[in-house]
C-alpha positions as CSV (number, residue, x, y, z in Angstrom):
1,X,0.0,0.0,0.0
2,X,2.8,2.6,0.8
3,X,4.5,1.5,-2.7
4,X,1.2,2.5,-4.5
5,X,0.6,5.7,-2.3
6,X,4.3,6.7,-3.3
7,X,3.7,5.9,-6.8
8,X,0.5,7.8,-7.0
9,X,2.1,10.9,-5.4
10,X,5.1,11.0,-7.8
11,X,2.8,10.8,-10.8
12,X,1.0,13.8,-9.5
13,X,4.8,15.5,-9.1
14,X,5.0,14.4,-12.9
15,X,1.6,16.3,-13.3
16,X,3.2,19.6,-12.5
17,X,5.7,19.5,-15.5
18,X,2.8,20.3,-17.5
19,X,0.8,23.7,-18.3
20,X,-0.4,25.8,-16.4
21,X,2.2,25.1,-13.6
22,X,5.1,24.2,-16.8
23,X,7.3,23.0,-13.4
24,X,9.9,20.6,-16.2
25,X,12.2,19.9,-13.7
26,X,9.9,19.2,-11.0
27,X,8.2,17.2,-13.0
28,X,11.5,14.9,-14.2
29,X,12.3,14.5,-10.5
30,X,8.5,12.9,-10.2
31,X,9.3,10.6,-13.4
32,X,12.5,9.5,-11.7
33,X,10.7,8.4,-8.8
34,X,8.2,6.5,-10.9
35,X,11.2,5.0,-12.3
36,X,12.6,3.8,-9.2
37,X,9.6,2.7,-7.4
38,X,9.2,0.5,-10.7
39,X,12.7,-0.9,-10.4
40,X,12.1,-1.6,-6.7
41,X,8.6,-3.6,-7.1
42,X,8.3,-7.2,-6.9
43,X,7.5,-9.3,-9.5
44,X,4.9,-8.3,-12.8
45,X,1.9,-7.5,-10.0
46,X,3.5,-5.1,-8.3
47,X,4.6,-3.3,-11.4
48,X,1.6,-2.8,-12.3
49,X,-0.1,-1.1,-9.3
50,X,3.5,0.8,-9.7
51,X,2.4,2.2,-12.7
52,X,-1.0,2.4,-12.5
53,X,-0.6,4.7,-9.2
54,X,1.7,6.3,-11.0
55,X,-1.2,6.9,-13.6
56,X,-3.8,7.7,-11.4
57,X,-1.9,10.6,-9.5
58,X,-0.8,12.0,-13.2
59,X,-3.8,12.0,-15.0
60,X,-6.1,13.2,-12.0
61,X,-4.0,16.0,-11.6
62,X,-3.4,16.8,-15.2
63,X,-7.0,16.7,-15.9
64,X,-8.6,17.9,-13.2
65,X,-10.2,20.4,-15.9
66,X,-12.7,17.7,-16.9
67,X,-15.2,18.7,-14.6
68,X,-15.6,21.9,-16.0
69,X,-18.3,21.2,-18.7
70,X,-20.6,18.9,-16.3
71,X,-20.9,22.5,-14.0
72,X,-22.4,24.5,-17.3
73,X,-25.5,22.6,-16.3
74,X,-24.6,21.7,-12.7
75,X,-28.3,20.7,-11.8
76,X,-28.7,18.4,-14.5
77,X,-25.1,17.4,-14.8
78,X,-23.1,18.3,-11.7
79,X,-23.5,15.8,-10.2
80,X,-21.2,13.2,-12.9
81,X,-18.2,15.4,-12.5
82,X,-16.2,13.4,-9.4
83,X,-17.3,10.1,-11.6
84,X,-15.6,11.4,-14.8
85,X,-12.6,12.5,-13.5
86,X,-11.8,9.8,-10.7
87,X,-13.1,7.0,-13.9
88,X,-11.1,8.8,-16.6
89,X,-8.0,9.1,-14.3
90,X,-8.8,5.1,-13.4
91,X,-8.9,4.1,-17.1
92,X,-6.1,6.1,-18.9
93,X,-4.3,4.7,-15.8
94,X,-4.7,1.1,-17.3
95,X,-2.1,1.7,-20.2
96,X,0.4,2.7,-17.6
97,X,-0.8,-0.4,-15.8
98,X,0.0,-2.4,-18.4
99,X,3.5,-1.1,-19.7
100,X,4.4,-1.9,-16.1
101,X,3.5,-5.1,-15.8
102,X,5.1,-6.0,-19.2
103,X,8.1,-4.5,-18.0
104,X,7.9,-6.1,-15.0
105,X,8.0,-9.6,-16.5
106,X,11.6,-8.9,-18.3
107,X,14.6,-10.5,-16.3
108,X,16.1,-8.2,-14.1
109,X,19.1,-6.6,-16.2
110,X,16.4,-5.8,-19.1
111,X,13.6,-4.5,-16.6
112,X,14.4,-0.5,-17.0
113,X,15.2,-1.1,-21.2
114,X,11.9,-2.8,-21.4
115,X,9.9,-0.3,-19.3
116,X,11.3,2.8,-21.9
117,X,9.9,0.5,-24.5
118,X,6.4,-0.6,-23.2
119,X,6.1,3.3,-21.8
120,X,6.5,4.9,-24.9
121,X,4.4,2.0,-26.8
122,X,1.0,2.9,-25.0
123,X,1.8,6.8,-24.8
124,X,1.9,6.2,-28.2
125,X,-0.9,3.9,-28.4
126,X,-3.4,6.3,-26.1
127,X,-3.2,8.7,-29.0
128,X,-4.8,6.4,-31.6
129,X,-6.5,3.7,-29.3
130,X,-10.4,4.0,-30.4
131,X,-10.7,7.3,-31.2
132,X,-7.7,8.4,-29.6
133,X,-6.5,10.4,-26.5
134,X,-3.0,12.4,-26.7
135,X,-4.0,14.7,-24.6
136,X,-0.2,15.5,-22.0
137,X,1.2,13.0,-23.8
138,X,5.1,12.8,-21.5
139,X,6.7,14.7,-24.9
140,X,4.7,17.6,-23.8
141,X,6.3,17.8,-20.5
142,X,9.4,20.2,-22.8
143,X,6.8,22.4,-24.0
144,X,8.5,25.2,-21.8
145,X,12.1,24.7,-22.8
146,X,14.1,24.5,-26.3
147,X,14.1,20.6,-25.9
148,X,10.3,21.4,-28.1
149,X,12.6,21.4,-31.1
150,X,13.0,18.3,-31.0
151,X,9.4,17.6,-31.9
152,X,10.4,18.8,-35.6
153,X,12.7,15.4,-36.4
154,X,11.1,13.3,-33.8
155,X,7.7,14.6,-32.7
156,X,6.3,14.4,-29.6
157,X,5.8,10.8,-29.0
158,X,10.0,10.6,-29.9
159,X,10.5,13.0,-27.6
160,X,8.5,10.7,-25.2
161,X,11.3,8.0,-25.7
162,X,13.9,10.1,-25.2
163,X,12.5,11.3,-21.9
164,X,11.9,8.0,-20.7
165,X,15.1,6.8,-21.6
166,X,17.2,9.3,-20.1
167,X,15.5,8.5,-17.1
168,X,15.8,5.4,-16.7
169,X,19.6,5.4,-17.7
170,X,20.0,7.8,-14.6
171,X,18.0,5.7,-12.2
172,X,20.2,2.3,-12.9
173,X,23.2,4.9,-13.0
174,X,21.9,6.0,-9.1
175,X,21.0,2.6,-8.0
176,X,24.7,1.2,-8.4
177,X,27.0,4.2,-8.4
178,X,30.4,2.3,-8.0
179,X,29.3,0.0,-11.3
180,X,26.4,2.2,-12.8
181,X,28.8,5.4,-13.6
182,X,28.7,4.7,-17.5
183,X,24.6,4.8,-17.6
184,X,25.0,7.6,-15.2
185,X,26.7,10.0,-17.4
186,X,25.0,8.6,-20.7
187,X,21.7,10.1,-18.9
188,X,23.2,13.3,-17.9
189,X,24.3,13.4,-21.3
190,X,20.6,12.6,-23.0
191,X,19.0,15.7,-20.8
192,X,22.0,17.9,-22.0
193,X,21.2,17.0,-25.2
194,X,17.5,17.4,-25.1
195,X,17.7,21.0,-23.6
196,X,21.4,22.2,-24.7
197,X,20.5,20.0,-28.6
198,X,17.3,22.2,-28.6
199,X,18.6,25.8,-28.2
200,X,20.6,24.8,-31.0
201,X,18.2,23.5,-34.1
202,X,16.1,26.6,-32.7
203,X,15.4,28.5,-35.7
204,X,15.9,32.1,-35.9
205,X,13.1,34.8,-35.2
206,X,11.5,35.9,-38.8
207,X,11.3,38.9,-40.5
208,X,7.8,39.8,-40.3
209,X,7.6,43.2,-42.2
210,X,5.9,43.0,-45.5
211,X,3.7,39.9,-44.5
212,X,-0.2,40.2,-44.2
213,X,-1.8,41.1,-41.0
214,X,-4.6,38.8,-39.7
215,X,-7.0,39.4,-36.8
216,X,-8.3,37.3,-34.5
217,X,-11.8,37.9,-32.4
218,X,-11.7,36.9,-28.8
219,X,-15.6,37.5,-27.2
220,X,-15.1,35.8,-24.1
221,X,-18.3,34.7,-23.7
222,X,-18.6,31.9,-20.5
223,X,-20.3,28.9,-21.5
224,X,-23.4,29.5,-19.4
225,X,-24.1,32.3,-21.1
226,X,-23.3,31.9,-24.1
227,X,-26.8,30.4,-25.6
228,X,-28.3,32.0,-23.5
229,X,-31.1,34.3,-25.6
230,X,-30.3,37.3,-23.1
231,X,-26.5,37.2,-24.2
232,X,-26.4,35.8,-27.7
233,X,-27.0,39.4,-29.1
234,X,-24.6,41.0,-26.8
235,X,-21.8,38.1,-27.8
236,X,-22.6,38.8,-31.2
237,X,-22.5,42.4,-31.6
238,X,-19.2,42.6,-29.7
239,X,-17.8,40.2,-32.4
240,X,-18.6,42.7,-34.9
241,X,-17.4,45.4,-33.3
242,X,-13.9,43.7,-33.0
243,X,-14.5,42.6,-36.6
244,X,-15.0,46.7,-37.9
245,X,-12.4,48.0,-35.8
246,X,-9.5,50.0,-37.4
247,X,-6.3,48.5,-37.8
248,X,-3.4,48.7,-35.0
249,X,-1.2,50.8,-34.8
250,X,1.6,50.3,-37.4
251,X,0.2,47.7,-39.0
252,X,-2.2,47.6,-42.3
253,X,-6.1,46.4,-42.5
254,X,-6.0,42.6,-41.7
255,X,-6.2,40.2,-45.0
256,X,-8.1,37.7,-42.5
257,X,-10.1,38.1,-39.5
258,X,-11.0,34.8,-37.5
259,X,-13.6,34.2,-35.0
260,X,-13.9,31.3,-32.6
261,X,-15.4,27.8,-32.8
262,X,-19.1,27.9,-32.7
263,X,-19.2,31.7,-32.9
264,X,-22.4,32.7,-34.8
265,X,-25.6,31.3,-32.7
266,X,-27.4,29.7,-35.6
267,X,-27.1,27.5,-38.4
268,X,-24.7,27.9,-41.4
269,X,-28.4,27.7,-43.9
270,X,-30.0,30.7,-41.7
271,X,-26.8,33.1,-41.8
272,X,-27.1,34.5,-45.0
273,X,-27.8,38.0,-43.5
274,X,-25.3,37.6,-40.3
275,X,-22.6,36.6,-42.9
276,X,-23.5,39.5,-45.0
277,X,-23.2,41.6,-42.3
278,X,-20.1,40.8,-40.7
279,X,-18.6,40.8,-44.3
280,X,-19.4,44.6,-44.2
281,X,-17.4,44.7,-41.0
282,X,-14.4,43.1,-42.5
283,X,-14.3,44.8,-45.5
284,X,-12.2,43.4,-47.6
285,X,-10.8,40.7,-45.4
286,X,-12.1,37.1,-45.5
287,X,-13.7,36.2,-42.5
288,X,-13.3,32.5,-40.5
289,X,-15.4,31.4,-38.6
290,X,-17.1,28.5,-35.9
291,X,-20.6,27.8,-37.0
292,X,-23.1,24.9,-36.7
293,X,-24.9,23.4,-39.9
294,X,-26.9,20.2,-40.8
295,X,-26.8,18.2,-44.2
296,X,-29.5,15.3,-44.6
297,X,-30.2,15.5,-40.7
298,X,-27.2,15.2,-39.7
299,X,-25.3,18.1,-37.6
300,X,-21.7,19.0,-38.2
301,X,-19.3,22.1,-36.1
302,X,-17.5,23.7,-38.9
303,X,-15.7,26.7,-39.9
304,X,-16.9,28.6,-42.8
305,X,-14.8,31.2,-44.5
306,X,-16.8,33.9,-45.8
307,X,-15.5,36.1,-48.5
308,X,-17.2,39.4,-50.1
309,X,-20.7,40.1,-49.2
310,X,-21.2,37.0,-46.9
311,X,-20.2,34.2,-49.4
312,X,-19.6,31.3,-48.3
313,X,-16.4,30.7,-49.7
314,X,-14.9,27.3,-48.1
315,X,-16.0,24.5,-45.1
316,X,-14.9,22.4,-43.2
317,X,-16.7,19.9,-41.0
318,X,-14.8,18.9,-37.7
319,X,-13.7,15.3,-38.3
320,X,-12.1,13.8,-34.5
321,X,-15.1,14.0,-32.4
322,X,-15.0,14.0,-28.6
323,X,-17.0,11.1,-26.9
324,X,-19.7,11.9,-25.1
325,X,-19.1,15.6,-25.5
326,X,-19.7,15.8,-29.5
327,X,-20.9,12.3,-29.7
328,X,-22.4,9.2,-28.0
329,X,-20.3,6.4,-29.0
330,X,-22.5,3.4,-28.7
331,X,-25.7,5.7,-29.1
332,X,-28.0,3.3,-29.7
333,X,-27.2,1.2,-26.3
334,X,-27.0,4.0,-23.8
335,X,-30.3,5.2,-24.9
336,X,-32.0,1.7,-24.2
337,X,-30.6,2.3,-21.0
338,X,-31.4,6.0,-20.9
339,X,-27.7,7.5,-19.9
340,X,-26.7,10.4,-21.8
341,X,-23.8,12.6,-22.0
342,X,-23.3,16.2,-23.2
343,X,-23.8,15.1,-26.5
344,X,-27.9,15.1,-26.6
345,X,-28.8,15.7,-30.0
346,X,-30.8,13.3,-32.0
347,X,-28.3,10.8,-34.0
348,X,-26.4,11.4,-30.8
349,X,-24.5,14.6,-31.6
350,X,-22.4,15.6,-34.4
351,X,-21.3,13.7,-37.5
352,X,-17.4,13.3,-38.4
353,X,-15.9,15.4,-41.4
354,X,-14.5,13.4,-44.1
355,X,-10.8,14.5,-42.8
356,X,-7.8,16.7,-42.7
357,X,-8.4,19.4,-45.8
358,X,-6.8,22.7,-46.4
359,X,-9.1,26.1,-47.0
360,X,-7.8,28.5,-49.8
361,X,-7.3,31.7,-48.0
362,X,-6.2,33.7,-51.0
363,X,-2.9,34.5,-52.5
364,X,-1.5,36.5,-49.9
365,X,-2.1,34.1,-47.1
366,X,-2.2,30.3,-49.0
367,X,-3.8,27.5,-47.7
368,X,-4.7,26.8,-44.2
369,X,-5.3,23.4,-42.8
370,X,-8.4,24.2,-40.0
371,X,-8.1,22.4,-36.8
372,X,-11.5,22.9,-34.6
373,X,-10.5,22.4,-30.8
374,X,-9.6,19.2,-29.5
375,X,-8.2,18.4,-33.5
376,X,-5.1,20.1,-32.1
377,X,-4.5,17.5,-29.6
378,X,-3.5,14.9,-32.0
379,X,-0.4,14.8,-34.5
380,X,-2.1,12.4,-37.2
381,X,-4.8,15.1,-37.8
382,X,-2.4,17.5,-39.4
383,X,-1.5,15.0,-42.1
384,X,-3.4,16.9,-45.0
385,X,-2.9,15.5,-48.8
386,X,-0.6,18.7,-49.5
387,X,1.4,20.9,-46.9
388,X,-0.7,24.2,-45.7
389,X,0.9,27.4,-45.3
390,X,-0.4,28.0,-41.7
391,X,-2.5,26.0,-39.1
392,X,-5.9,27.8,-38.5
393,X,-7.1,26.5,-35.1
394,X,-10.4,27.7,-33.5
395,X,-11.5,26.8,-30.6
396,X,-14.1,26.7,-27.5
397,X,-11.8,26.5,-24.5
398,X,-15.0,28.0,-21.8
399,X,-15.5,24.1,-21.5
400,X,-12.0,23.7,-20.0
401,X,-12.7,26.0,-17.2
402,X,-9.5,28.5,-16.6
403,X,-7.3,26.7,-14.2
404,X,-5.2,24.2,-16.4
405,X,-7.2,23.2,-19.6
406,X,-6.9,26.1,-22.2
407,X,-3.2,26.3,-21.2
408,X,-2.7,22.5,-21.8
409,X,-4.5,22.9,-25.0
410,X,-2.4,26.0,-26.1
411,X,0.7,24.3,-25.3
412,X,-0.2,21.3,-27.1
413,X,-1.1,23.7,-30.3
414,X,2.6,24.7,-29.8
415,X,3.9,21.3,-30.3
416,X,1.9,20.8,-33.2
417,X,3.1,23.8,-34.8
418,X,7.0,23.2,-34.6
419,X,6.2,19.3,-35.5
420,X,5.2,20.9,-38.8
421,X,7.3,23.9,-39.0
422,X,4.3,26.0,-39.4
423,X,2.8,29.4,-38.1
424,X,-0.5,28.7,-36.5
425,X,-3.0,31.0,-35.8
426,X,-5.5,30.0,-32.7
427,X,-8.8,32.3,-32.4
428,X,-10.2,30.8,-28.5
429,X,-13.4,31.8,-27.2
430,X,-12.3,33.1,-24.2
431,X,-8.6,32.4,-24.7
432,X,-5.9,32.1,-24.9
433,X,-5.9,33.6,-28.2
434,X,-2.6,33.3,-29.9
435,X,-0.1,33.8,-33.6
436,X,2.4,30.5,-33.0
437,X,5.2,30.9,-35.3
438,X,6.8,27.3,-36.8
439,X,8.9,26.9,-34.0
440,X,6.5,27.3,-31.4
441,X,7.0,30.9,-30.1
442,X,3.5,32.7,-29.3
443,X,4.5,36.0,-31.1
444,X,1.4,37.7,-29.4
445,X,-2.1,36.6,-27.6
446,X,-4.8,37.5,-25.5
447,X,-5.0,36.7,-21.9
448,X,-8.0,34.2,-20.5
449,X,-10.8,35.5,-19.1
450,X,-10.5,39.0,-21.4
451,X,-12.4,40.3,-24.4
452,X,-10.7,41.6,-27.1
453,X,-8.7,41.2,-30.4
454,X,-5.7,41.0,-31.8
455,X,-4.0,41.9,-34.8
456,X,-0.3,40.4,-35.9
457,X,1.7,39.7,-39.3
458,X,1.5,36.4,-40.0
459,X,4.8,34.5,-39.6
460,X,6.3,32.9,-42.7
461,X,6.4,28.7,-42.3
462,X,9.6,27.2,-42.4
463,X,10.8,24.5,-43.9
464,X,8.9,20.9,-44.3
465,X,10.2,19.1,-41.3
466,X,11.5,15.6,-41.0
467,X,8.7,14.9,-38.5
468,X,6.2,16.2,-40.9
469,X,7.4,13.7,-43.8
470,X,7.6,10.8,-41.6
471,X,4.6,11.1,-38.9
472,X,4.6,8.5,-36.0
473,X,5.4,5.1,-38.5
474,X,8.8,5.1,-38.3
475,X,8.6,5.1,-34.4
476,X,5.6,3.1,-34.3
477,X,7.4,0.2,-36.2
478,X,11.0,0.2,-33.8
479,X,8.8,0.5,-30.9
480,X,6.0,-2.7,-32.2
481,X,9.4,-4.7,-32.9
482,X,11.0,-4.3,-29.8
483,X,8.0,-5.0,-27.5
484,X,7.5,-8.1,-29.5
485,X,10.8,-9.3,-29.0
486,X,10.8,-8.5,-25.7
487,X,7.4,-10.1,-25.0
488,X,8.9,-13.6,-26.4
489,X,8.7,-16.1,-24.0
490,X,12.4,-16.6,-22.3
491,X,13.9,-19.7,-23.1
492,X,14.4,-22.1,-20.0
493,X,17.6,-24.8,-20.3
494,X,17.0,-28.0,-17.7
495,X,20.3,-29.2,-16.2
496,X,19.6,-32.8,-17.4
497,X,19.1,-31.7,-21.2
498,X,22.5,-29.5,-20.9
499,X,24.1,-32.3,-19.4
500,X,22.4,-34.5,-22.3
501,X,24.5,-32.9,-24.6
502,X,27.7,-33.3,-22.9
């Protein structure tokens, strides 16, 4: 019981290397301890409470922010929001659970190799398991430091491996220092290399002048209010206002002015006159935007981009779906039983885009590969047919509350834009609003919690990165080979058949 209490604990230590509290080194020293408690354990079955303690303590810190959208509706759906956390926590805990336990079966001198191996197998496996959940994948625990570079050869999931292996390197270096010097400093050496490596592929700040401006609407309208009939209008209107606003200081008209997901309160087939209207505002800037709209019954959350007089230039229908929030997976079953979820429309909430596209924004700006919300979490969804010029991300981050959610979400936005080398622009509800340039910076943004807008030159892309070429196969295939070899049964040699021989 102590072993699992510890373990528990330094997961939650490993919780606070991610956003908002970004504490990297705090949370190494808690991955160290979940390496050493793991190299302590007895046997396969108590590796695995090892690491699913260690699980438990990480992800019910880390997403503590999942009680957030069960409080827009307290009385109706307050009461799940313990459940979902302590069950979510419990179940993402299983994949840890299991890499330890796999780990746990290797013979001794192979226990800490195989752990790096099964580890970074089902981090990699949580982001494409059903539908998928990357969300504080370990990668993103160098979000704050120049070891993100990395994510441009390697992505995040490598940089998960390299974590985990420069961890446990230092933890058989510290259990035996008279004999374990040589993993000792090959550790030391990984982390220098990770952070010192990084501040050297970091590519130089751009020259912005010359480049066209965009705009991005932030209305900060909280999630109780925001379908509400009393606020709708006043959302609205302020969106409009931002929209008609004269440019900043120093800089020309925006080319492109985008508003957040779900931003006009009405379906895409009734807002012929909105669009029209908030194409007068813009001028001659193309407007993006989040708006709801059904084909043959079925409802989709897309962006439309609206060009001169309201047209409706380009759309894209959101494609990666979040259960129970956009959709009821098994629909059919939990309504025999009558349990719902957040997602209570008829066909049980949304239907799934076709896939990753890219919107043509014009000449001066290319072709932008929209991302709505949670799209952003995931790697794979940024694999379009042809490479975008920027990443257009909008987003509804009032259902992440504004402790650690829309922090986690904008950091993992960074890592997706310096895993492509591109600018990204991210136009949040009530924020964090933000222009990412291709190796992660946020040039400029707009606090949480504040209304407001923002106008910025768009940052050039950079060049097409290895990462971007290659996505997570190359990884996928080392790591499947390895845990297969190392999940081969061991081969046992009686005394009387070696004697046999003899």
């Amino acid at each position: 019981m102590a072993q699992l209490a510890l373990a528990v604990a330094a997961g939650a230590a490993l919780g606070l290397g991610q956003a908002p509290w970004a504490l990297t080194w705090v949370g190494f020293a808690g991955l160290l301890a979940i390496v050493a408690l793991f190299a302590r354990s007895r046997g396969p079955r108590g590796a695995l409470a090892t690491g699913w303690g260690a699980g438990f303590g990480y992800f019910a810190l880390v997403l503590n922010w999942v009680t957030e959208p069960f409080q827009v509706d307290a009385a109706t759906t307050g009461w799940m929001a313990p459940f979902a956390l302590a069950l979510l926590a419990a179940g993402l805990a299983l994949f840890w659970a299991l890499a330890f336990w796999c780990a746990g079966r290797a013979v001794p001198r192979r226990r800490l190799f195989a752990l790096v191996v099964f580890w970074s197998t089902v981090e990699l496996a949580r982001a494409y398991v059903l539908t998928g959940f990357a969300w504080a994948t370990l990668g993103s625990l160098w979000a704050p430091t120049p070891a993100l570079q990395w994510a441009a050869w390697i992505g995040t999931h490598g940089l998960t491996v390299l974590t985990l292996g420069s961890a446990a390197l230092l933890v058989a270096g510290l259990r035996d220092l008279r004999l374990g010097w040589p993993r000792l400093t090959a550790g030391l050496a990984g982390l220098a290399a990770l952070v010192a490596g990084g501040t050297a592929i970091t590519p130089p700040m751009q020259d912005l002048s010359g480049r066209p401006v965009v705009r991005l609407v932030q209305p900060n309208a909280p999630q109780h209010q925001k379908w509400d009939r009393a606020f709708v209008p006043i959302f609205f209107e302020r969106q409009v206002e931002y929209t008609a606003a004269p440019a900043s200081e120093g800089l020309d008209r925006p080319a492109l002015t985008v508003w957040p997901e779900t931003a006009l309160p009405m379906l895409l087939e009734n807002a012929e006159d909105a669009l029209a209207r908030i194409s007068d505002a813009a001028g001659p800037a193309k407007v993006a935007l989040g708006i709801q709209r059904v084909e043959e019954g079925t409802w989709f959350n897309s962006l439309a981009l609206a060009g001169p007089g309201g047209a409706v230039e380009a759309t894209y229908d959101k494609h990666h779906l979040v259960p129970f929030g956009e959709y009821m997976p098994f629909a059919a079953l939990f309504a025999r039983i009558e349990v719902g979820g957040l997602a209570q429309r008829a066909a049980g909430g949304y239907g799934a885009g076709p896939g990753p596209r890219t919107i043509d924004l014009g000449p001066d700006l290319g072709r932008a590969l929209p991302l709505i919300c949670y799209e952003a979490v995931f790697p794979q969804d940024l694999r379009a047919p042809q490479r975008p010029d920027l990443l257009l991300q909008i987003t509804n981050d009032a259902w992440f509350g504004t402790v650690s959610g829309p922090y986690q979400h904008l950091a993992q936005a960074r890592m997706r834009a310096v895993e492509q080398g591109l600018p990204l622009l991210r136009a949040a509800n009530t924020g964090v609003s933000a222009v990412i340039d291709g190796a992660g910076r946020v040039l400029d943004s707009l606090p949480l919690g504040e209304a407001g807008y923002l106008d910025t030159p768009l940052p050039p892309p950079l060049r097409v990165t290895l990462y971007s070429r290659t996505g997570d196969l190359p990884l996928a295939i080392l790591l499947g080979l390895l845990a297969f070899t190392l999940s081969l049964p061991r081969r046992r040699v009686s005394v009387d058949a070696e004697s046999a021989t003899t």
